[in-house]
C-alpha positions in Angstrom: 26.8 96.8 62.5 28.5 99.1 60.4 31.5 98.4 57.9 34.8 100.1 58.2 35.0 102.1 54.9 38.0 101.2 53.1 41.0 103.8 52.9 42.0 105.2 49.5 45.5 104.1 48.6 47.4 107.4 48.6 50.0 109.0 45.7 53.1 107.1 47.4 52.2 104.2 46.8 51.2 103.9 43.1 53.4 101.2 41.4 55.0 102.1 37.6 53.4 99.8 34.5 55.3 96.9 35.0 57.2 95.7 31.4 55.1 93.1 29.9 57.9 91.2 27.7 60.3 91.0 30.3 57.7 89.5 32.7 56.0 87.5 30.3 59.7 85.1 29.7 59.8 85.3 33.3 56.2 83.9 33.7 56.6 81.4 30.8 59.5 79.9 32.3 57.9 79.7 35.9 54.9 77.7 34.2 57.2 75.8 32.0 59.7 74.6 35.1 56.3 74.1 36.9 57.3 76.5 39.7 55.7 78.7 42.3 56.4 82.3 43.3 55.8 84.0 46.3 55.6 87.5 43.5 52.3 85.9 42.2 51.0 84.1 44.7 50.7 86.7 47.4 49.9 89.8 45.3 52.9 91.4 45.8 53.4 95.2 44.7 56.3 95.0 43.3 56.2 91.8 41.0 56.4 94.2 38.0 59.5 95.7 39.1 60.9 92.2 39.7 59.6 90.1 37.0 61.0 92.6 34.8 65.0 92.7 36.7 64.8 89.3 36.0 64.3 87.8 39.7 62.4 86.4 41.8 61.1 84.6 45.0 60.7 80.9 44.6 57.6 79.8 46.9 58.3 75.9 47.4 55.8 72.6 49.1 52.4 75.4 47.6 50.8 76.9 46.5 48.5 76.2 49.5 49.3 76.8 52.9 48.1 75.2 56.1 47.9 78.3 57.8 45.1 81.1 57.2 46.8 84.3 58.1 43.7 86.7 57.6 46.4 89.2 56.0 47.8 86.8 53.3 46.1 86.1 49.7 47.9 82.7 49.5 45.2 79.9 49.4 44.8 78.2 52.6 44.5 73.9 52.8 44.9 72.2 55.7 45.2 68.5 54.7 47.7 66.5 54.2 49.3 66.9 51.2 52.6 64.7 49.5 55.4 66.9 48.7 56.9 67.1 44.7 60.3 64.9 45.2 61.5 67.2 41.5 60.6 70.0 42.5 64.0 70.9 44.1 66.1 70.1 40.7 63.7 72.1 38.8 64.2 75.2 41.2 68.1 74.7 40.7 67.3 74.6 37.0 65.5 78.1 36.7 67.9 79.7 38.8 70.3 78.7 36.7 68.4 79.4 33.4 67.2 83.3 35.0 71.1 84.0 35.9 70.1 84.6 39.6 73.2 85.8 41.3 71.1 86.0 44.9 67.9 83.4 45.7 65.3 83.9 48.1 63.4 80.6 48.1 60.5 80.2 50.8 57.7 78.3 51.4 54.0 77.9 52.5 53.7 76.8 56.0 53.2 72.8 56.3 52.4 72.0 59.3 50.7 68.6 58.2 54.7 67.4 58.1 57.0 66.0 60.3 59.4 68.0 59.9 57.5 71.5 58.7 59.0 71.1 55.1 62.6 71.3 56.3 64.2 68.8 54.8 62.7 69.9 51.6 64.4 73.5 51.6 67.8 71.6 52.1 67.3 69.5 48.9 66.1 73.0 46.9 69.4 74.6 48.9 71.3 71.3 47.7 70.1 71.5 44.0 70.9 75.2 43.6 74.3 74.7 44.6 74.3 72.0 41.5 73.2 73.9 39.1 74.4 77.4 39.8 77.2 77.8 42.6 78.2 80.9 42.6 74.5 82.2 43.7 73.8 83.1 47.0 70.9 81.7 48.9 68.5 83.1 51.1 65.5 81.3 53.0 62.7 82.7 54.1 61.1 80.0 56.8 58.4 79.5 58.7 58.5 78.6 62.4 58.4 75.4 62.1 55.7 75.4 65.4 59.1 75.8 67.8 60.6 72.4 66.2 64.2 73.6 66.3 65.7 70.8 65.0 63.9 71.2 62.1 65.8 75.0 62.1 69.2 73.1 62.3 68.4 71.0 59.6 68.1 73.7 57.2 70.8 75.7 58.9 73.4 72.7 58.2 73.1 73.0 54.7 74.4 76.7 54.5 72.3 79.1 53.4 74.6 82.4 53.9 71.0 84.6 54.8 67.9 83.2 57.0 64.9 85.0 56.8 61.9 85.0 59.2 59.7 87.2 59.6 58.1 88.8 62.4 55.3 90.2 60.2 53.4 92.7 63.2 53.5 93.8 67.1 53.0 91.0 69.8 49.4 92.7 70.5 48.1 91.9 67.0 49.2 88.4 67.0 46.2 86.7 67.9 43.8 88.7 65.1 47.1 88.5 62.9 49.0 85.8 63.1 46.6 83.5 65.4 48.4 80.6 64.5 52.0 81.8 65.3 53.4 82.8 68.9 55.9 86.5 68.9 57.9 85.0 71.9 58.5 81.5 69.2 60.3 84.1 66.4 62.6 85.7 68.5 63.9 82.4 70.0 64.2 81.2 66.0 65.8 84.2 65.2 67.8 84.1 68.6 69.0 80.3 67.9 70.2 81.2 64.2 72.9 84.0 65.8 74.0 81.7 68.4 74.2 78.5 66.7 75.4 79.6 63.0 76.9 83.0 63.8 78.4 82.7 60.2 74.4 83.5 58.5 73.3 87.0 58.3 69.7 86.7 59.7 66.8 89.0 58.6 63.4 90.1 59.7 60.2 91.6 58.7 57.3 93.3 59.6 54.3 95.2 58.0 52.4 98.5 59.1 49.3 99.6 59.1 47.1 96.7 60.9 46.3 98.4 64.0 49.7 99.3 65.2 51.2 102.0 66.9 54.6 104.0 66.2 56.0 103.3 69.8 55.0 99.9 69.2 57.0 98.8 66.1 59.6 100.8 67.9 59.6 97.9 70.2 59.5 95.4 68.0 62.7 96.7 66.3 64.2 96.6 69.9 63.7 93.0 70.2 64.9 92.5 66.8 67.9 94.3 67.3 68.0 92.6 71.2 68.3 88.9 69.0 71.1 90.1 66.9 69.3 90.0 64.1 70.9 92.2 61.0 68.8 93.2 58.7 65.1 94.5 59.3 62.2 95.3 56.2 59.7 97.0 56.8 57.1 97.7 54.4 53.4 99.0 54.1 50.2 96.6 54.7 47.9 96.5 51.5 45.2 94.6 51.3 44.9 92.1 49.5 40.8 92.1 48.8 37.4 92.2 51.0 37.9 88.8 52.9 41.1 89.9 54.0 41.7 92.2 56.9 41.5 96.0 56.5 44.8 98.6 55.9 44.2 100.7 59.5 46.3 103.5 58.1 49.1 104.5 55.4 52.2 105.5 57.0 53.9 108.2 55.3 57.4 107.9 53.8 58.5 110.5 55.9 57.5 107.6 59.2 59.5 105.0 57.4 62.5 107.0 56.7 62.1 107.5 61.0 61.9 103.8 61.5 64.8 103.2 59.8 67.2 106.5 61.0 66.1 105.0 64.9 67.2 101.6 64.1 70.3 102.4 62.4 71.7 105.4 64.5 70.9 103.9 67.6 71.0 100.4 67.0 73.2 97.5 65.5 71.7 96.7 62.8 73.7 95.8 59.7 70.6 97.5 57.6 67.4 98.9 57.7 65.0 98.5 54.4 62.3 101.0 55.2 59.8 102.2 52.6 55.5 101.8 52.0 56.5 99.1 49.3 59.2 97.0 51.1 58.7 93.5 51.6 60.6 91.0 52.8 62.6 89.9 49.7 62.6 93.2 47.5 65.9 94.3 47.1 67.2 90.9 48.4 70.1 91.3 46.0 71.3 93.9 47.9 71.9 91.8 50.5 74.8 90.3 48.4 76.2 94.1 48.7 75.9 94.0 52.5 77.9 90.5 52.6 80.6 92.6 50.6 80.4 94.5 53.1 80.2 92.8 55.9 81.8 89.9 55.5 81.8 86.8 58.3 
């Protein structure tokens, strides 16, 4: 059996020196508030750029997840484990202390609860309206395995964005995403449009896991078929030898196509479309959009 020899990252997607002071207070106050971040725990590209603007993506009820997505570097523990009843007012308390203006808070998934973590994000929505009210939130859930009571729970307490992501094509889901059903995001997305017209929903996927071009094409038809309004999509890296394998680098010029086909001939409020998108980059610009856009 021979090994798939791994693809050398190309130009486009080299990542500037990231500013080491102005992530270092940004780290020390994560560790001091005893809080999580999606930025660290998942590898992301773009934590310099992040870290250093100040912001970031709170990763609450982790760092483990009961889930073991071959794609994702975030540790994977299925048992039961209690949830942190502060950890909600010490969220509220570093958004307040970083001067966040726009949130994205989002979570392992936790499947060993009840109520996949739900009523958690409504006390970390709950405490961030406390301590700094003028920000606005965004949530990046999970499925919450179809419970969509659980979705109303969390849609009750007003987030004004809700954020899941679709993460790759139907075909890949089983090698992908075995844990998670295609058919199961759409109806989440679906339910947030119809019940809570009011939220901007958002989406993501990755390329570059086995994909083709027509088929993310299609994927950003049944995105745009849900009314969802805002779509990232961002390039697959990596994130070591145990994970799976990047299948190819799509160029920038691809991306730019991506997003020209879902904005000229869809309606989509916005398309994010670039090798180093991901799902909350840029999430401030959503504030811009809401400007925009407003409901």
């Amino acid at each position: 059996m021979t090994t798939k020899k791994a693809l050398q990252k190309p130009d486009w997607l080299r990542v500037k020196a990231p500013q080491q002071e102005r992530i270092g207070r940004v780290a020390e106050l994560l560790v001091d508030l005893k809080l999580n971040t999606v930025c660290q725990e998942a590898s992301c590209p773009n934590i310099g750029e992040c870290f250093a603007g100040g912001t970031a993506t709170f990763l609450i009820m982790g760092p483990a997840c009961t889930r073991a997505c071959p794609y994702c570097d975030i540790d994977f523990d299925k048992s039961v484990r209690p949830l942190d009843p502060s950890e909600p007012k010490r969220l509220g308390e570093a958004v307040s202390r970083m001067g966040l203006s726009h949130v994205v808070i989002t979570s392992v998934n936790r499947d060993d609860l009840k109520d996949g973590g739900a009523g958690h994000f409504v006390e970390c929505i709950e405490e961030v309206r406390k301590f700094s009210p003028f920000t606005t939130i965004e949530v990046l859930v999970p499925d919450f395995v179809g419970d969509f009571d659980a979705l109303a729970k969390v849609m009750e307490a007003g987030p004004q964005v809700l954020n899941h992501n679709i993460e790759t094509v139907p075909r890949l889901y089983r090698r992908v995403r075995p844990q998670a059903i295609y058919k199961r995001s759409l109806e989440l997305l679906k339910r947030v449009k119809e019940y809570w017209p009011r939220a901007y929903s958002k989406s993501g996927l990755m390329v570059g896991l086995g994909e083709t071009d027509d088929e993310i094409l299609e994927v950003i038809n049944d995105l745009n078929h849900n009314e969802v309004d805002i779509v990232t999509i961002g390039q697959y890296l990596s994130p070591g030898p145990k994970h799976l394998p990047v299948d190819r680098f799509v160029t920038p010029i691809q991306f730019e196509e991506y997003k020209k086909y879902g904005e000229d001939s869809l309606d989509f409020l916005q398309i994010i479309s670039s090798p180093l998108t991901r799902s909350s980059y840029h999430a401030g610009e959503v504030q811009k959009l809401m400007l925009a856009h407003p409901r």
